[in-house]
C-alpha positions in Angstrom: -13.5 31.1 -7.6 -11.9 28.2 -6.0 -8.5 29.4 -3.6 -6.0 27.6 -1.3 -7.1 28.5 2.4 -4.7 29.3 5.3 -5.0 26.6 8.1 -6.7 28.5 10.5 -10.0 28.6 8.3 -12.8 26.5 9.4 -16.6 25.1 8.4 -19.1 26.3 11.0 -20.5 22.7 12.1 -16.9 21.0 11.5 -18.5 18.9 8.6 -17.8 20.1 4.8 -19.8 19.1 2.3 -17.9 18.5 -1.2 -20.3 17.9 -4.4 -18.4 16.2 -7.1 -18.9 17.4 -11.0 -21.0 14.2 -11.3 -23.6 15.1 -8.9 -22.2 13.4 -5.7 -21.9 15.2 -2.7 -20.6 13.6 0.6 -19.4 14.9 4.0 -15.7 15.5 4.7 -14.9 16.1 8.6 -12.7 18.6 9.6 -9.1 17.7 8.7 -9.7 15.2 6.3 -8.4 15.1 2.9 -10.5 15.0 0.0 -9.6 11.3 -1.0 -10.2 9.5 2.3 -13.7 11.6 2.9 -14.8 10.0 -0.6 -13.3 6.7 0.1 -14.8 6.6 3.6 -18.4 7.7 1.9 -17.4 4.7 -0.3 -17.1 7.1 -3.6 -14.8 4.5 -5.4 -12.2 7.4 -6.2 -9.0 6.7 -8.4 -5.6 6.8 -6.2 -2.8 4.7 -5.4 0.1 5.6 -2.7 -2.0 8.1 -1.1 0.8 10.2 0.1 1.1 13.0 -3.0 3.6 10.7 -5.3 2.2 8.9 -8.1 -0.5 11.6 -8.9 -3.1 9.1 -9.6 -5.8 11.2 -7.9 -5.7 14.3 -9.3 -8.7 16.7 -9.1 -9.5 20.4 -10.1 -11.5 22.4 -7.3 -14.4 24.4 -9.2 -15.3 26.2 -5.9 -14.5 26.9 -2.3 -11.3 26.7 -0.8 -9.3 23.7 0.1 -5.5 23.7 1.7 -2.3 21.4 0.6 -0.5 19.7 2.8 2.2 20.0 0.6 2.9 23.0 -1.5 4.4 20.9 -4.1 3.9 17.4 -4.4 6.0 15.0 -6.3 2.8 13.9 -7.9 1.6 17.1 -9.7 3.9 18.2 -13.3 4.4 21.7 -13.8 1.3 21.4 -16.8 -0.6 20.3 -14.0 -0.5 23.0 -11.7 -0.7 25.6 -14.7 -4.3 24.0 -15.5 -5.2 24.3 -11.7 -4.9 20.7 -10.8 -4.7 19.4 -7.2 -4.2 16.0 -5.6 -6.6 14.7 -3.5 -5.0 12.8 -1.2 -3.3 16.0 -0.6 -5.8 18.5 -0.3 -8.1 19.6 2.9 -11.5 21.3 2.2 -11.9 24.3 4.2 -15.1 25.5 3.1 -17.6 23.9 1.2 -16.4 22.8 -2.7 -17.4 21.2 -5.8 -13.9 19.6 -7.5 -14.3 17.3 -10.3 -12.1 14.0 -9.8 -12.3 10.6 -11.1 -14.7 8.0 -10.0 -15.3 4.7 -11.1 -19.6 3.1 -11.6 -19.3 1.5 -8.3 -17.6 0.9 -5.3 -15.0 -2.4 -6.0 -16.8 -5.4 -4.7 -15.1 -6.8 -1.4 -13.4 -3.9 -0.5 -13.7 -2.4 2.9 -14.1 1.4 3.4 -11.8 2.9 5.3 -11.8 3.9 8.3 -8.9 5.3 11.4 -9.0 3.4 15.0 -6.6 3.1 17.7 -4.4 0.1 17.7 -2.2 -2.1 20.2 0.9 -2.9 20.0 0.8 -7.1 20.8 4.0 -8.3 19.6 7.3 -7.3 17.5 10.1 -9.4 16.2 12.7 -9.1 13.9 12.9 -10.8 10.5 16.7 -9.1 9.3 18.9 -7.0 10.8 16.4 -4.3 9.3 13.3 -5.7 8.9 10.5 -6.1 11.7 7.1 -7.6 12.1 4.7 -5.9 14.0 1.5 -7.1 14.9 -1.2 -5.0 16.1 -4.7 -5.0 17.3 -8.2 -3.5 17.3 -11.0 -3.0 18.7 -13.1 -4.6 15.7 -12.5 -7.2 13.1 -9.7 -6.5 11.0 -11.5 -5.9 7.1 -9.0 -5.3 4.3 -8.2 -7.8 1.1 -4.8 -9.4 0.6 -2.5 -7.1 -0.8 -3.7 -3.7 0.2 -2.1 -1.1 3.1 -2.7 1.3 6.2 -1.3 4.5 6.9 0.4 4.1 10.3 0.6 7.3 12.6 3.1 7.0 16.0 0.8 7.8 18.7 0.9 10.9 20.9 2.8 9.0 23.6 5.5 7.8 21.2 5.5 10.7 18.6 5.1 14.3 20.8 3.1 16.9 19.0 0.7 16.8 16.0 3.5 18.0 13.6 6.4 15.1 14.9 3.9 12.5 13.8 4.3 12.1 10.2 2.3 9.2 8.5 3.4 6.1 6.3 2.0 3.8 4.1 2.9 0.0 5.3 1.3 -3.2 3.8 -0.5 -5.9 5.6 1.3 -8.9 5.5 -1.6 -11.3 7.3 -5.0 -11.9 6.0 -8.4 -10.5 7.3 -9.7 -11.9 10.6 -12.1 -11.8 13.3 -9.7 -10.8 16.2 -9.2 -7.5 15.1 -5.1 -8.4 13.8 -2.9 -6.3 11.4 0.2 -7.7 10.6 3.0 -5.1 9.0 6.7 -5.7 8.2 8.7 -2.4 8.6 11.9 -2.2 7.2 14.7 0.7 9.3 15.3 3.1 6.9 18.4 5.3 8.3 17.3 8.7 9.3 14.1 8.1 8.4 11.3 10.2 11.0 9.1 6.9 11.2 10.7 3.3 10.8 13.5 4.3 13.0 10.3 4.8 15.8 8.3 1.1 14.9 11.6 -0.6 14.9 13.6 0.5 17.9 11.3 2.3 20.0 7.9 0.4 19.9 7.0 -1.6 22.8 4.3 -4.2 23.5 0.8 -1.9 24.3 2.3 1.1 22.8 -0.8 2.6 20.5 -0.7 3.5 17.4 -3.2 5.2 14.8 -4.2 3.3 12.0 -6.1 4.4 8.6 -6.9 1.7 6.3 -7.3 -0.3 3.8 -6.3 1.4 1.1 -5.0 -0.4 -2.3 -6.1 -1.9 -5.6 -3.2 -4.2 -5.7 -5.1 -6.9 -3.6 -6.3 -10.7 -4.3 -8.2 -11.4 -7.5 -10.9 -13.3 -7.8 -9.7 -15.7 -10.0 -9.2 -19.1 -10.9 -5.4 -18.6 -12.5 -1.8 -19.5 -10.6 -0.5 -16.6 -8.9 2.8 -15.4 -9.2 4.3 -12.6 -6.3 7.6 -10.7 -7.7 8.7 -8.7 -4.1 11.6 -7.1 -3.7 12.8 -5.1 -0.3 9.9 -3.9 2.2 7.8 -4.9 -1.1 7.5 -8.9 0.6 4.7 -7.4 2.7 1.6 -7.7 0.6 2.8 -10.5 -1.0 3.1 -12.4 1.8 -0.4 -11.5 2.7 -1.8 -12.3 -1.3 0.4 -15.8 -0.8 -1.6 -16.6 2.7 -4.9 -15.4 1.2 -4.3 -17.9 -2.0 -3.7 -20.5 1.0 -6.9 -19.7 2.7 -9.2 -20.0 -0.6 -11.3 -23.3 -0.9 -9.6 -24.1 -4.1 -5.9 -24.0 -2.5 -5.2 -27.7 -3.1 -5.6 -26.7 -6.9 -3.6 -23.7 -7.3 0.1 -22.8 -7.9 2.3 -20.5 -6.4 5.9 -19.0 -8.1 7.5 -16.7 -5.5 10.1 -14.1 -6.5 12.1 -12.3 -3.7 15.1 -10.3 -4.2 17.4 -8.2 -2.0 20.5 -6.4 -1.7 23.0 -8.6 0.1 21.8 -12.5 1.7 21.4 -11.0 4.9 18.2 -9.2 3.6 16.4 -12.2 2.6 13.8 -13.5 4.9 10.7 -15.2 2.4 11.8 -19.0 3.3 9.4 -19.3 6.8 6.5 -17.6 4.6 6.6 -20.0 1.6 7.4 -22.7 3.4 4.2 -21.8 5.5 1.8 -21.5 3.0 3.1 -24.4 0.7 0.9 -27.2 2.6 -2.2 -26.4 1.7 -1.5 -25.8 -2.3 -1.0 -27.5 -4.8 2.7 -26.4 -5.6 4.4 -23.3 -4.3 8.1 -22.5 -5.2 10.5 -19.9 -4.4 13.8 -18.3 -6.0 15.5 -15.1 -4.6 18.5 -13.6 -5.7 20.8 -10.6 -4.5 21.9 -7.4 -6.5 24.7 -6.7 -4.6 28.8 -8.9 -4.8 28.2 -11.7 -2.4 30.5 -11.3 0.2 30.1 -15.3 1.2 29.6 -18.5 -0.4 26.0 -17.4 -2.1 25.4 -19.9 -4.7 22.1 -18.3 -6.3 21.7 -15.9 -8.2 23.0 -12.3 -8.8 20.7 -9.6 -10.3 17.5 -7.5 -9.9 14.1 -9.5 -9.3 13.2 -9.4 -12.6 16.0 -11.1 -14.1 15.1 -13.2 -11.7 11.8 -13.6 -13.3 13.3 -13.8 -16.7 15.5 -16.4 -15.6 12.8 -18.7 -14.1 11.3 -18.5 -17.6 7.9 -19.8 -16.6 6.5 -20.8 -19.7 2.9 -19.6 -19.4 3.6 -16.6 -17.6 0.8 -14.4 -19.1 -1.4 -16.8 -18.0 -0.8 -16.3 -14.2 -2.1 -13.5 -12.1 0.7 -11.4 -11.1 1.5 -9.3 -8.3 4.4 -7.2 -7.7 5.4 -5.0 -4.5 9.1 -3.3 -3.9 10.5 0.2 -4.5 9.5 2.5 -7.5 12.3 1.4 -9.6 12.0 -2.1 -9.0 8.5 -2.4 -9.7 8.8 0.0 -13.0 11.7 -2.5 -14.1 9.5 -5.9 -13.4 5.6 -4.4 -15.0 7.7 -3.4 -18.2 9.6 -6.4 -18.4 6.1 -8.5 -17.8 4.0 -6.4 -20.6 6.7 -5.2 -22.8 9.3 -8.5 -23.5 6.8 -11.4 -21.7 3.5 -10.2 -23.0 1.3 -10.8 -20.1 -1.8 -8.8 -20.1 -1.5 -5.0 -18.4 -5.0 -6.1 -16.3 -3.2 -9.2 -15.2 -0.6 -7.4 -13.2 -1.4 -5.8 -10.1 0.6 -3.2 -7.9 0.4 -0.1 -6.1 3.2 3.0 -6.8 4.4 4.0 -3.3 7.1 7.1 -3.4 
């Protein structure tokens, strides 16, 4: 019968082996969740944030014993847990297991399995009053697709013990390179155990731990004009999907319709990025609004992103590929306005739920 295991429990040789109900078995070291010891073994595993709040990944343990991070995550409804249902991302195998989870036929093509390294701090700099860029590096080249995130632990030095070193998700916001680069915008959030740590405490060669890349909400292969709706911490990734669209060989021939919004004008920062990438397409425009009374002159507009959108009123909207990255409620608000009132395609949008 398969049981939750206190954490002192342990596999003899330190390496678990987990067999899936379809027949797949792959190693998962000691401390590793479930999730990132299939994604590592490049088992192409359904998830999204990762962290135990969209409940994506789901899995039901037939044998052995695993432990939870969390007792109760966000993730998992109360019908859930009464059918025995766990979430990988959250769970630890302590023993060896069989769980049945979700897979897809293959592992995505282009995507990089994960893996953790140390990183460098090389350079920081602030973007708002509450937004910073931080640039790391590793020791090997950096592989992840435009659009898709790392979990970012504070080192030892920085962070104390194991337990003061909680872990976030951040998104890229360069684009895969050779010198080992990772590129993250981190935005203060007040009282928060992490931000607060990147943005006022981090100093060049502090090290970090990274795990990554994680994300479906990356770069398409596709010949269509992109569109990136961001609003918040969300311009990230699609600064990153905007500089990967740059880098393609058909740039010259493709379109660009940005989307930013924020709460006041002091928030918004996606001029220098647009402007940067706008050379080398064809066209590339931006509007950004603000939700909050404009306490200046602010001659744009006032509302939430997607009004924004709506707005705009790009005629052949469905016909773009779209990505969207923000906070929960935003990017709830923008994929129903795209699939419900604009019609565009559900396969067409692309974004991952972070909680």
């Amino acid at each position: 019968m398969p049981s939750t295991a206190p954490a002192g429990i342990r596999h003899a040789d330190d390496v678990i082996t987990v067999m899936s109900s379809g027949g797949v078995s792959f190693p998962c070291p000691e401390g590793e969740t479930l999730l990132r010891a299939a994604l590592r073994a490049g088992i192409p595993v359904g998830y999204e944030c990762n962290s135990g709040g969209c409940g994506t990944c789901k899995v039901v343990v037939m044998d052995g014993q695993v432990e939870q991070l969390v007792p109760d995550p966000p993730g998992l409804t109360e019908r859930d847990r009464r059918k025995g249902k766990l979430l990988a991302c959250q769970s630890v195998p302590r023993t060896d297991c069989t769980v049945t989870m979700s897979s897809a036929s293959e592992w995505p093509a282009g995507h990089a399995r994960p893996r953790r390294m140390a990183v460098e701090v090389i350079h920081t700099r602030a973007l708002t009053h509450d937004l910073h860029e931080i640039t790391l590096r590793g020791e090997c080249p950096a592989n992840f697709l435009p659009g898709q995130y790392a979990m970012l632990t504070v080192d030892q030095e920085q962070g104390g013990t194991e337990a003061a070193r909680p872990e976030r998700a951040y998104s890229m916001s360069n684009v895969p390179n050779r010198d080992g680069l990772w590129q993250f915008q981190v935005k203060r959030v007040p009282g928060g155990r992490v931000s607060p740590r990147l943005v006022e405490h981090l100093r060049t060669s502090d090290r970090l731990v990274l795990d990554g890349p994680y994300g479906h909400a990356h770069l398409q292969d596709s010949d269509r004009d992109v569109v990136c709706i961001a609003g918040g911490s969300g311009l990230a990734p699609m600064v990153s999907v905007a500089r990967g669209l740059a880098a393609r060989p058909d740039a010259a021939q493709r379109q660009l319709h940005f989307f930013y919004g924020g709460r006041r004008e002091e928030d918004l920062c996606a001029r220098e990025f647009v402007d940067e990438v706008t050379p080398a397409l064809r066209k590339a425009s931006l509007s950004e609004a603000i939700s909050e009374e404009p306490a200046n002159g602010w001659q744009g507009i006032r509302g939430f992103v997607h009004e924004l959108v709506a707005a705009y009123d790009l005629p052949d909207l469905a016909e773009h590929e779209i990505y969207v990255a923000g906070p929960p409620m935003m990017t709830d608000a923008v994929v129903r306005f795209l699939v419900l009132e604009r019609g565009v395609p559900a396969e067409r949008v692309h974004f991952d739920r972070f909680y």
